[in-house]
N, C-alpha and C positions, 0 to 999 in steps of 0.2 A: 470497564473498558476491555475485559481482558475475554470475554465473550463478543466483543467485535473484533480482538483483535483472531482470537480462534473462528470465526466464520469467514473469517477474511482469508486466512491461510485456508481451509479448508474450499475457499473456492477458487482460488488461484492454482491449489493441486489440483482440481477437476478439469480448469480451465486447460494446464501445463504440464503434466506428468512429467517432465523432465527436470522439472525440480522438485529439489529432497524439503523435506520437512522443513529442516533449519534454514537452506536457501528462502522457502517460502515465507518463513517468518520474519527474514531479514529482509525481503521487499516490504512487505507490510510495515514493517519499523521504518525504514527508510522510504517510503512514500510518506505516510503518515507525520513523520515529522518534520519532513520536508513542505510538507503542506502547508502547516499549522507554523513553522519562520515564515517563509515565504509570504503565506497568508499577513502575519503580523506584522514583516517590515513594509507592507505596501500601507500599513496604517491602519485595519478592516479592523471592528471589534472582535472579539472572541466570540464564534456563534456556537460553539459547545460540541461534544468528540462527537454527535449523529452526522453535525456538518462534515465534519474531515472525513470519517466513516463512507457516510454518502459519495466525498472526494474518491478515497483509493477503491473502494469498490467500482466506481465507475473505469476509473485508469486500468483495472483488471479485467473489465468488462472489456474493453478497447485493445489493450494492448498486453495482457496478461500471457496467451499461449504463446508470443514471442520474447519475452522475457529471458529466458535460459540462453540466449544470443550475446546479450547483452555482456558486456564485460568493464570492472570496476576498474581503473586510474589505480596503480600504485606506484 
């Protein structure tokens, strides 16, 4: 997993320059597992980390260079 999870970062910095390394890895975590509850509490079997993979890749394909806007709830 931990070679999707590094292509994943690496294409969200290309995508974002405005995010640091760490911000970028903590979208990546935080898409990705969000997916994979999400995914689960609707009921869906487990289709394995290419599916969720395939997921935030896309969400960064979309919405990735606006990301650094974004701001978390504390």
């Amino acid at each position: 997993m931990n070679e999707y999870i590094e292509e994943l970062v690496d294409l969200l910095l290309s995508k974002n320059p405005n995010l640091t390394e760490e911000k970028a890895l903590w979208w990546i975590e935080m898409l990705w597992s969000d997916f994979e509850s999400s995914y689960a509490k609707a009921g869906y079997p487990y289709r394995g980390k290419e599916y969720a993979y395939d997921y935030v890749k896309q969400q960064i394909e979309r919405h990735g260079k606006m990301l650094h806007h974004v701001s978390s709830k504390k």
